[in-house]
C-alpha positions in Angstrom: -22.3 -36.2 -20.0 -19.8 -34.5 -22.5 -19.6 -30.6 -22.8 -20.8 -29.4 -26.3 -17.6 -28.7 -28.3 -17.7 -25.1 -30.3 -18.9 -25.5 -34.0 -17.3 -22.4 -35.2 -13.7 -22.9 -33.7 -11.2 -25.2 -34.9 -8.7 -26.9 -32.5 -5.9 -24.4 -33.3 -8.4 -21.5 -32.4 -9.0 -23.2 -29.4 -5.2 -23.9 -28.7 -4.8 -20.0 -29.5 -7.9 -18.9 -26.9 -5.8 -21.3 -24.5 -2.6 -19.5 -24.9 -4.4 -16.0 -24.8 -5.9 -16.9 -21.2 -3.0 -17.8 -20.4 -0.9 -14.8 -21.1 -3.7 -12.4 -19.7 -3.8 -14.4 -16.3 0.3 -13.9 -16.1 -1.0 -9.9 -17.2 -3.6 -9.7 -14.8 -0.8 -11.1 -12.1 1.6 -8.7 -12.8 -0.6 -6.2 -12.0 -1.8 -7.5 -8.9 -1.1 -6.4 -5.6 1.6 -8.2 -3.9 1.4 -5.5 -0.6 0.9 -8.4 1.3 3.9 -9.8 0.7 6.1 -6.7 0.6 4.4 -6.6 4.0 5.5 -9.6 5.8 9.1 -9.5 3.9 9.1 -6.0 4.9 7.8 -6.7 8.5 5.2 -4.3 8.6 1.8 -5.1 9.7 -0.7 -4.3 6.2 -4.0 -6.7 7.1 -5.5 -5.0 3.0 -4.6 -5.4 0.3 -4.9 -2.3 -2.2 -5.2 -3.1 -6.0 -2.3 -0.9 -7.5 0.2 -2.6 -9.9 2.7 -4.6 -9.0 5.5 -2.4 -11.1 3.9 0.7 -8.5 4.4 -1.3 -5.4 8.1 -2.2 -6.2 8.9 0.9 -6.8 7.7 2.7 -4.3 9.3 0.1 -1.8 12.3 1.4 -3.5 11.6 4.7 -2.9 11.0 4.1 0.4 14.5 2.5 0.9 16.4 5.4 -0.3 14.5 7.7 1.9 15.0 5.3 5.1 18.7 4.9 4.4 19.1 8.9 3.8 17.8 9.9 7.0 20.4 7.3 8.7 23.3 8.7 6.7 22.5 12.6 7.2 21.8 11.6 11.3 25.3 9.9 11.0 27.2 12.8 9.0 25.4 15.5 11.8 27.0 13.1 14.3 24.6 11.5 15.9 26.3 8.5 17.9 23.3 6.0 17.1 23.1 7.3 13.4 27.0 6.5 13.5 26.3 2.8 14.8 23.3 2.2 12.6 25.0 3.4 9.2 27.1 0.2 8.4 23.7 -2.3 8.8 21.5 0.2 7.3 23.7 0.6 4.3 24.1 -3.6 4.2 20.4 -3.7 4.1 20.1 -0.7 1.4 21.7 -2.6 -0.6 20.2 -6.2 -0.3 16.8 -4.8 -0.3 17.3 -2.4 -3.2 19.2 -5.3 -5.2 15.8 -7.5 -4.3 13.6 -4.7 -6.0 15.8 -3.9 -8.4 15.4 -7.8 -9.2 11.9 -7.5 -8.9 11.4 -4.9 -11.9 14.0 -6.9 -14.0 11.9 -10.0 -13.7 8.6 -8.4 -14.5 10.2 -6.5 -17.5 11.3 -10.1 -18.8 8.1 -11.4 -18.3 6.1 -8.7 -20.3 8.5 -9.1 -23.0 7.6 -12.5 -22.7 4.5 -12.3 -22.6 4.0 -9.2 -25.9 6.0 -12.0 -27.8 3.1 -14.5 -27.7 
């Protein structure tokens, strides 16, 4: 049995449809929720998923990592002895883990730029 080919589309329409689903499944990806993952790199237990955009997520991880590092840093400058010890691997992990998102957004920016040029 062969499928019935379209009688009003030529093979480069067809080639273009291809491309088009294409680009809106790496869209559609983009936008998908990848809380899951932030979850488990993140070690924090998230058994949903929510259905925000990706760009969100990232940033609010972020967000989140400026306000965690913060509250170590004012504990160790009101000298707090275990803010004091915390402060040099909090700030080493600040700064992998912001450098990570920060990667993140630069990757998805590249990719929509990719993807508006097709």
């Amino acid at each position: 049995m062969t499928l019935p080919t379209p009688r009003f589309a030529t093979k480069t329409e067809l080639f273009l449809n291809f491309i088009g689903l294409i680009c809106a499944a790496g869209a559609g990806a983009a936008q998908a929720s990848l809380s899951c993952f932030r979850s488990l790199r993140r070690e924090v237990n998230l058994n949903v998923c929510s259905q925000q955009p990706l760009m969100s997520l990232i940033f609010g991880a972020l967000t989140q990592d400026f306000v965690n590092f913060a509250i170590i840093r004012a504990q160790a400058e009101a000298g707090s002895p275990e803010g004091i010890a915390k402060l040099p691997e909090a700030a080493a992990h600040f700064r992998h883990v912001s450098a990570m998102d920060a990667s993140y957004l630069v990757y998805i920016g590249i990719s929509f730029s990719l993807i508006n040029l097709l």
